[in-house]
C-alpha positions in Angstrom: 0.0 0.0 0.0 1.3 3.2 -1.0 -0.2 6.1 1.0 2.4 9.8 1.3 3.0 10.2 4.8 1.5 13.9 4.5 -2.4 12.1 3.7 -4.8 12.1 6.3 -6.4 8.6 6.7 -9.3 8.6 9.3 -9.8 5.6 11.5 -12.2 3.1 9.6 -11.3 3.4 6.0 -10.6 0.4 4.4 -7.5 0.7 1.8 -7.2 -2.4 -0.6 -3.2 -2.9 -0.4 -2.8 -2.0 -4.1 -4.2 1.2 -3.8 -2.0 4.6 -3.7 -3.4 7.6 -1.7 -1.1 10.5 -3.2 0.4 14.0 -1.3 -2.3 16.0 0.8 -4.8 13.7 0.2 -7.8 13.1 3.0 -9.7 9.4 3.7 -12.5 10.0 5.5 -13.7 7.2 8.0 -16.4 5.1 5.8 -14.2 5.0 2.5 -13.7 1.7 0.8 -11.1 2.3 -1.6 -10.7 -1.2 -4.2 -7.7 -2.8 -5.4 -5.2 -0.7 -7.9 -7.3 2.7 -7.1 -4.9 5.7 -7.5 -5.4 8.9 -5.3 -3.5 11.7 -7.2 -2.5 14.8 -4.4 -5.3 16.7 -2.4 -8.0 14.6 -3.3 -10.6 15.0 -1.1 -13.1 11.3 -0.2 -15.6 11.3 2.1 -18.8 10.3 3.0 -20.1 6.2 2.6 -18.3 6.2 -0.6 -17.3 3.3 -2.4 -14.6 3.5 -5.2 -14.1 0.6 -7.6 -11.0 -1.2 -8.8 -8.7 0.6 -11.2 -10.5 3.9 -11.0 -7.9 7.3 -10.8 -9.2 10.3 -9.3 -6.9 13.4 -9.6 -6.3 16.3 -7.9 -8.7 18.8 -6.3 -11.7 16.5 -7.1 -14.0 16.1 -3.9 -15.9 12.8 -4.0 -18.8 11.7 -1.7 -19.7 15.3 0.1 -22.8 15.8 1.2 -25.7 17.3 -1.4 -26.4 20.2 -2.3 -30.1 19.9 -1.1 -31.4 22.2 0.9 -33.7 18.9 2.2 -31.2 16.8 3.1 -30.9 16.8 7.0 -27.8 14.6 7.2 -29.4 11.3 7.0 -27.5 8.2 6.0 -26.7 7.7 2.4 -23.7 6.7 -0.4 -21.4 6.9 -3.1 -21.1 3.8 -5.2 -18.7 3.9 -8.1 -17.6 1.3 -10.1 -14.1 0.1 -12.0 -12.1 1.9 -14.4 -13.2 5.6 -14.2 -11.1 8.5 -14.6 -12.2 11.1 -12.6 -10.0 14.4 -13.2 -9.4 17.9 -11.5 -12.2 19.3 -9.6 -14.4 16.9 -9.9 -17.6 16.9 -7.3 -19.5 13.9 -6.5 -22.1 13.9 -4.0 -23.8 11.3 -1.6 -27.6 10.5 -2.1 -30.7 11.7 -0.1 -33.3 10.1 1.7 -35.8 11.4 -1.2 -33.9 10.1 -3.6 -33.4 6.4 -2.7 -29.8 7.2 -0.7 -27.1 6.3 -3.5 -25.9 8.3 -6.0 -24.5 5.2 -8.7 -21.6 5.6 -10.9 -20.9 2.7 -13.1 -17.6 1.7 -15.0 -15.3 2.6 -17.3 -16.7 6.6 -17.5 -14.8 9.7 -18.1 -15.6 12.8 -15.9 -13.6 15.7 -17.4 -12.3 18.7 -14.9 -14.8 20.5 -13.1 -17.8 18.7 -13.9 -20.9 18.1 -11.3 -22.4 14.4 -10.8 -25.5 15.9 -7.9 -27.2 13.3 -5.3 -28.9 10.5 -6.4 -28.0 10.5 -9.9 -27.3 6.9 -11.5 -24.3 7.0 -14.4 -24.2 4.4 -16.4 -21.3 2.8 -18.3 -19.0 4.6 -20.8 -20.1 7.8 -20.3 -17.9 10.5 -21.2 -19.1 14.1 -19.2 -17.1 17.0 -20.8 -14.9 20.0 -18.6 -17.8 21.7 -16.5 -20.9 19.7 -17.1 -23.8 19.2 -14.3 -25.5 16.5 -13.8 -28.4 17.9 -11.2 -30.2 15.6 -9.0 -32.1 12.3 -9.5 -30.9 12.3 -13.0 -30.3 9.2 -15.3 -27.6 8.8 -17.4 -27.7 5.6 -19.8 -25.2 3.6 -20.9 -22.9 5.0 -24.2 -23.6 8.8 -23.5 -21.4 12.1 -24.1 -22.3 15.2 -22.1 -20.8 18.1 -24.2 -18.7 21.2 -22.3 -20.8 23.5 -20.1 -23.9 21.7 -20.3 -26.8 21.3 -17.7 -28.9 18.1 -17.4 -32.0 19.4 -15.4 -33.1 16.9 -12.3 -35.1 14.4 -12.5 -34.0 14.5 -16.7 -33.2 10.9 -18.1 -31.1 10.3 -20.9 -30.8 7.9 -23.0 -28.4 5.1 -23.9 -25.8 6.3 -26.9 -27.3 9.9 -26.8 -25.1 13.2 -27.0 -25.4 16.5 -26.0 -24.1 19.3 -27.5 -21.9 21.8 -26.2 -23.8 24.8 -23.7 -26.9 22.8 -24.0 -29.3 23.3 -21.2 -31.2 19.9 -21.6 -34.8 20.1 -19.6 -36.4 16.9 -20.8 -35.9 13.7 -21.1 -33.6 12.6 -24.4 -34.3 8.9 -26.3 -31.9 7.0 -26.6 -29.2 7.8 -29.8 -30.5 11.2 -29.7 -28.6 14.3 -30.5 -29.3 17.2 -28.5 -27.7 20.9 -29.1 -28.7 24.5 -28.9 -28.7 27.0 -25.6 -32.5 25.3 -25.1 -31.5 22.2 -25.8 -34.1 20.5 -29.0 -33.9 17.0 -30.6 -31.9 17.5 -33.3 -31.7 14.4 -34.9 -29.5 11.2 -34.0 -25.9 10.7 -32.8 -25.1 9.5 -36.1 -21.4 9.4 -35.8 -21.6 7.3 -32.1 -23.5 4.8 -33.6 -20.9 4.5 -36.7 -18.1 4.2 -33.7 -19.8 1.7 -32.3 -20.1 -0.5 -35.2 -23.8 -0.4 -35.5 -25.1 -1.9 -38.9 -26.7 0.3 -41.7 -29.3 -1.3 -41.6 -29.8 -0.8 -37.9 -28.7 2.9 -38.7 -31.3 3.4 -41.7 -34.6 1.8 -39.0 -32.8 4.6 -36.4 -33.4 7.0 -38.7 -36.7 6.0 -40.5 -37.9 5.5 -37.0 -36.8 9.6 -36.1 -39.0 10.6 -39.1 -41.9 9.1 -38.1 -41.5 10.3 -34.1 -40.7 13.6 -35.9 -43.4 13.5 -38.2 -46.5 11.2 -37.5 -50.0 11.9 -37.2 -51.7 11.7 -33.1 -48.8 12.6 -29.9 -45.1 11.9 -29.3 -46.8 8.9 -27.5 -49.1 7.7 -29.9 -46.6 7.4 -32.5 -44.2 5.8 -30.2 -46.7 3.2 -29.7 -47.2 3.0 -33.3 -43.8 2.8 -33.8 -43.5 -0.4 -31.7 -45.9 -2.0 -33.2 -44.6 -2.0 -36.4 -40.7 -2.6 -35.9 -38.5 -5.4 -35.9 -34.9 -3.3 -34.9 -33.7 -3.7 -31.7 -32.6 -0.4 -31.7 -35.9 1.4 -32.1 -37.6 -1.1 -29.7 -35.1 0.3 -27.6 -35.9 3.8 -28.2 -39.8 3.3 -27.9 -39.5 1.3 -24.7 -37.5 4.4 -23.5 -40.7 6.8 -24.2 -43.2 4.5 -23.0 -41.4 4.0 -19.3 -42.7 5.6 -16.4 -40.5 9.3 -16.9 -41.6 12.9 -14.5 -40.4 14.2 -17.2 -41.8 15.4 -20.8 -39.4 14.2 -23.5 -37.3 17.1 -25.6 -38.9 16.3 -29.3 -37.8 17.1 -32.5 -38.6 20.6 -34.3 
């Protein structure tokens, strides 16, 4: 175990012996830190957090404080976050709430860019990349495959969908289907995240029903709803299942639709 003799380690956390806590860096009492996690200097944990295998966490970032919620009256809650992530300079991360189910969730493999905001009792999924001075307000959902663009705001309670992208200085107040490309000041549905799906090796034909199946949301006689419904009924792509699935769920949302 490699820990600099100038970090503070509080009685109670439990250090995998592969781990490295760097210069100036405090470990509050109820921090699990997993094998090969790397504490760059004056990193700042806290809180019930949990921090996966692997994951790197550089300086200045302050992980597992508690909300920002005027409600929360310092009831019990956590931190989860999984393997792999890179989490980089000033970096917050807060605990959960009692409103909120008590967890704020991060999953693996993500990239959390300088200065962005994860809030309480968000759940981020896997592979997401959240760009130099994003927020992620409370009770949020981010799916699986997304990019959060520079300086952009996901509203609470906001879902967003797997493989979805959000341009930069987008203030995104509704919730975004999955694949869906979002961009403007007010953030709209713009259309897909065309070049994501190409990355990820999704087939043309996949990619043509993504886009057929845009047209028709866009387009379509009765509500958003109705011709999600309609939708369903009528595709075979996993993809658009996917996306209509997404819009029928349970959501305290309304859903950003296209112009």
């Amino acid at each position: 175990m490699a820990i600099h003799p100038s970090a503070v380690i509080e009685d109670g956390a439990q250090i995998d012996p592969s781990a490295s806590v760097g210069p100036f860096c405090v470990v509050g009492a109820q921090v699990v830190l997993g094998a090969d996690v790397v504490l760059k200097s004056h990193v700042v944990i806290s809180g019930q957090t949990i921090v996966g295998e692997g994951t790197v966490i550089f300086s200045f970032a302050v992980i597992g404080e508690i909300p920002q919620d005027l409600k929360f009256k310092g009831e019990a809650s956590r931190l989860e976050i999984g393997k792999r992530n890179r989490i980089r300079e000033h970096v917050t991360m807060n605990c959960g709430t009692e409103g909120g189910g008590g967890v704020t969730r991060v999953g693996d493999d993500n990239l959390f860019m300088a200065g962005c905001h994860i809030a309480h009792d968000a759940i981020i999924g896997n592979n997401v990349v959240v760009v130099n001075n994003a927020a992620v307000a409370g009770h949020c959902v981010i799916e699986d495959d997304v990019i959060l663009g520079g300086l952009s705001g996901i509203h609470q309670w906001v879902r967003v969908g797997r493989g979805a992208i959000i341009g930069a200085v987008t203030m995104v107040t509704n919730d975004v289907i999955p694949y869906g490309l979002v961009q403007a000041p007010r953030g709209h549905l713009d259309g897909l995240n065309l070049v994501g799906l190409k990355r990820r090796g999704v087939s043309r034909g996949d990619i043509t029903a993504l886009r057929a199946a845009f047209q028709m949301l866009a387009q379509g006689e009765g509500t958003f709803h109705e011709r999600a419904e309609r939708l369903g009924a009528e595709t075979s792509s996993e993809y658009v299942s996917e996306i209509v699935d997404f819009v029928l769920a349970d959501t305290g949302r309304h859903f950003l639709t296209p112009k």
